[in-house]
C-alpha positions in Angstrom: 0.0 0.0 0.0 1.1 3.6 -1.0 1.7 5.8 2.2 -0.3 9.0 2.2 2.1 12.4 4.0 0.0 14.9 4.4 1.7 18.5 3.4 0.2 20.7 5.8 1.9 24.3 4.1 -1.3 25.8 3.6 -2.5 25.2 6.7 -0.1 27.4 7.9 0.1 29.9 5.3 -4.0 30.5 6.2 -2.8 30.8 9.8 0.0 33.6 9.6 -2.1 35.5 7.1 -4.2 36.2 10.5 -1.7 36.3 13.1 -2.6 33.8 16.3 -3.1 30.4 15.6 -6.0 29.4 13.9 -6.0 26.9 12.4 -3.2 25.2 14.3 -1.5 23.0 12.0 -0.3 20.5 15.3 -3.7 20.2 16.0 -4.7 19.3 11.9 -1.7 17.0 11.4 -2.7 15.6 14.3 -6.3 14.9 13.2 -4.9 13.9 9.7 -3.2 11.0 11.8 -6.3 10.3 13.5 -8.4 10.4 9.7 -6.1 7.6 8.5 -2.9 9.7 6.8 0.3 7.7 7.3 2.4 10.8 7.7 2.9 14.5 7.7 5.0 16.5 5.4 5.9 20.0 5.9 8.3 22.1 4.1 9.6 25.3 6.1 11.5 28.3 3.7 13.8 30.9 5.4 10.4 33.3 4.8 8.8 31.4 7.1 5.6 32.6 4.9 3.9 29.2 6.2 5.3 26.0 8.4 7.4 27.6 10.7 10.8 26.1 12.4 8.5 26.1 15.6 5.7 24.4 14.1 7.9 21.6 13.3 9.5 21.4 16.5 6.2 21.0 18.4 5.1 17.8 15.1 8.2 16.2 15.8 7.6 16.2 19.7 4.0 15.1 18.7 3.4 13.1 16.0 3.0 9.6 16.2 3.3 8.7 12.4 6.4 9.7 10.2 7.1 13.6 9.6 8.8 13.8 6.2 10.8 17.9 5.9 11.6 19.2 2.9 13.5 21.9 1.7 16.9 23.0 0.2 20.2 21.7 2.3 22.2 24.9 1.3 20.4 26.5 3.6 22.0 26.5 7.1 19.6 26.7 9.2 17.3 23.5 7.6 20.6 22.0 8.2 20.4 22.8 11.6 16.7 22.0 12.0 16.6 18.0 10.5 20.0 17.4 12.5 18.3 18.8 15.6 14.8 16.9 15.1 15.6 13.4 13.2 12.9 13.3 11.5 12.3 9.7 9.9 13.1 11.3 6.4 14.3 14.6 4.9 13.0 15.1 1.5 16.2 17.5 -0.3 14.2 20.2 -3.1 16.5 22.5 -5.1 14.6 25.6 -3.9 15.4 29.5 -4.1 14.9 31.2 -1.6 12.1 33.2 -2.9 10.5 30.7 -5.1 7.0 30.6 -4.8 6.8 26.4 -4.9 9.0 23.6 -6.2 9.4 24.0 -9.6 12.2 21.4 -10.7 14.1 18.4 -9.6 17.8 18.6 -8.4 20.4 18.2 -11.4 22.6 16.0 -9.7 25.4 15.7 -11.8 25.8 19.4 -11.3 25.5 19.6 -7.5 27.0 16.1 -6.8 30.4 17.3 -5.3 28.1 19.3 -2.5 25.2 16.9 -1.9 27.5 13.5 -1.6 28.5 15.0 2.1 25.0 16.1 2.9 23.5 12.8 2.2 26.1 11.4 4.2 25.5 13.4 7.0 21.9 12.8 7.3 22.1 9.5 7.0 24.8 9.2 10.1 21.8 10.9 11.8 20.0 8.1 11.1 17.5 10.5 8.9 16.1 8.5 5.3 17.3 10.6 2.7 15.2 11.4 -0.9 16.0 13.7 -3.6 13.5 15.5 -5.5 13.8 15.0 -8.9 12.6 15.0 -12.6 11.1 12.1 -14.1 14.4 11.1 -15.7 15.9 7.0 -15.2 19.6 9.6 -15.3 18.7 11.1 -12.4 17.5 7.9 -10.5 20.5 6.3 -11.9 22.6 9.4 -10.1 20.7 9.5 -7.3 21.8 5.9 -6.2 25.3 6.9 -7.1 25.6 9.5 -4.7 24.0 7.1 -1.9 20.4 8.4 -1.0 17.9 6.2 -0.1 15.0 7.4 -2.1 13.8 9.6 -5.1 10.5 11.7 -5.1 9.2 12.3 -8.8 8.1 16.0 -9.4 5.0 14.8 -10.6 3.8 18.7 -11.9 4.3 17.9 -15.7 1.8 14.9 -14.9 -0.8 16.6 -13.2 -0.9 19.9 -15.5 -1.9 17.7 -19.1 -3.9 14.6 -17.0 -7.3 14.6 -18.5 -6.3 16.6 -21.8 -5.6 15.1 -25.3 -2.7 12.8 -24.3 -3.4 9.7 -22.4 -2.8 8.8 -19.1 -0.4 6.5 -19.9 1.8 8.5 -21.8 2.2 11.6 -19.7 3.0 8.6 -16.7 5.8 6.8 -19.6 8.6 8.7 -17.9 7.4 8.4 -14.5 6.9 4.5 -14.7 10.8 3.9 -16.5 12.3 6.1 -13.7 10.1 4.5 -11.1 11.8 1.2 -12.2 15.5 2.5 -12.6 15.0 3.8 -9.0 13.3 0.5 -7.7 16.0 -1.7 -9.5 18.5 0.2 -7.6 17.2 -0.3 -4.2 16.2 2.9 -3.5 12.1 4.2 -2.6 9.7 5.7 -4.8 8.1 8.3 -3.5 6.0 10.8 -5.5 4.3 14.6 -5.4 3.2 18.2 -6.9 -0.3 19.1 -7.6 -1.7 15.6 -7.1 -5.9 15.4 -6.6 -8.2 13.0 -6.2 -8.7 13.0 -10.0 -5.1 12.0 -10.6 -3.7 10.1 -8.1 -5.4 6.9 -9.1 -4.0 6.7 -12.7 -0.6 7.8 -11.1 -1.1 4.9 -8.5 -2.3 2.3 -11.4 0.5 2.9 -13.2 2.8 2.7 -10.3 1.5 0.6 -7.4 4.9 0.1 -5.6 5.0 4.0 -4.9 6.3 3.7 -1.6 4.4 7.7 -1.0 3.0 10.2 -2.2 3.2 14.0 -0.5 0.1 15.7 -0.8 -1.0 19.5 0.7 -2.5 22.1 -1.7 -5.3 19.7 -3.3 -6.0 18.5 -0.4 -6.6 21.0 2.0 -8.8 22.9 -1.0 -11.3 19.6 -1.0 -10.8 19.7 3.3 -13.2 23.2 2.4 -15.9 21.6 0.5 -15.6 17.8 1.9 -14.4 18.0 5.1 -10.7 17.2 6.8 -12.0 13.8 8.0 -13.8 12.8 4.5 -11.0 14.3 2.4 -8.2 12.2 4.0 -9.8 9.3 4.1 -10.5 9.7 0.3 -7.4 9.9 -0.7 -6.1 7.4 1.5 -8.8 4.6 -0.2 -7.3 5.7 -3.9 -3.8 4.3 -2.4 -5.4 0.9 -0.6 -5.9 -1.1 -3.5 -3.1 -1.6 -6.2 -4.5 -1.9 -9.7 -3.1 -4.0 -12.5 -2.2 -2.3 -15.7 -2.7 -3.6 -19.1 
């Protein structure tokens, strides 16, 4: 079965455009945990513009099921925070500074020199470590080269032309052949970017061995109209059953 990791982002982005706390994302990641989600995913930026370095101190002291924090390791002080916390992984995201979301996967041939010591790092902190990458077999093939455990496909492409002219399959081609590389190589699968509930199951039926997929922005925008409870528990049911393809 697929994991779910909730990104809870936005919950926090609608809290600090209030000041306070409300909503508190402890207490929604929380209640995600209790609504079936395997694991929380947050992804703090030195803007602090939503999850803040706090916020995932107190999910770390909290959680039951896995935090998963992303973000860029040239950054200091996310340096600072993973090897302080220990999370079970730390998802690595070649983010600027000001960029509005992920946009791209890491070119690792180009940054190989700096990661290879990062990833080492980590990992002696006993921390699961996953690069964020295009759907490329290359970059699965470089990410086992440089020693992480595990590669999350930028799944934007995917999500942008699902449900146009081009079949499902197709768009999913270079996600299933990199899936494989990655799999063959021993490292996890894990998946994310503008996934919905009208995407996810193609993605899923294409790729049942996705060890998780890293969803926040769809799904705290269906959370309005369906509900926290009923929204997490329908995304998880899209990941309970593996489909056969073809």
């Amino acid at each position: 079965m697929t994991r779910l990791s909730v990104n809870i982002n936005k919950i926090a982005l609608l809290r600090n455009s209030r000041g306070g706390n409300v909503p508190d994302p402890l207490a929604v990641a929380l209640d995600c945990e209790r609504f079936g989600a395997d694991g929380i995913t947050v992804h703090p930026r030195p803007d602090a513009r939503h999850i803040r370095y706090h916020d995932v101190r107190l999910l770390k002291s909290r959680l039951q099921s896995e935090l998963n924090i992303e973000g860029n390791p040239y950054e200091p002080s996310f340096m600072d925070l993973v090897l302080e916390l220990k999370p079970q992984q730390v998802t690595l995201v070649p983010d600027e500074p000001a960029q509005l979301t992920s946009d791209h996967g890491w070119d690792l041939a180009m940054h190989a020199e700096r990661l290879a010591p990062l990833v080492e790092q980590f990992q002696a902190a006993g921390i699961r470590v996953s690069a964020f990458i295009d759907p490329s077999p290359v970059h699965a093939q470089r990410a086992a080269q440089l020693g992480f455990d595990a590669v999350e496909l930028y799944t934007e492409s995917y999500a942008k032309h699902y449900g146009g002219s081009v079949p499902a399959s197709e768009l999913l081609s270079p996600y299933v052949d990199t899936a494989r590389v990655a799999t063959d190589l021993g490292l996890l699968v894990n998946a994310g970017h503008d996934l919905n509930l009208a995407n996810l199951g193609a993605l899923h039926q294409h790729i049942p061995w996705l060890h998780e997929v890293s969803i926040g922005h769809a799904l705290v925008s269906d959370a309005l109209y369906l509900g926290l409870e009923n929204t997490v528990r329908l995304y998880s049911r899209i990941l309970q059953k593996p489909l056969r393809v073809g």
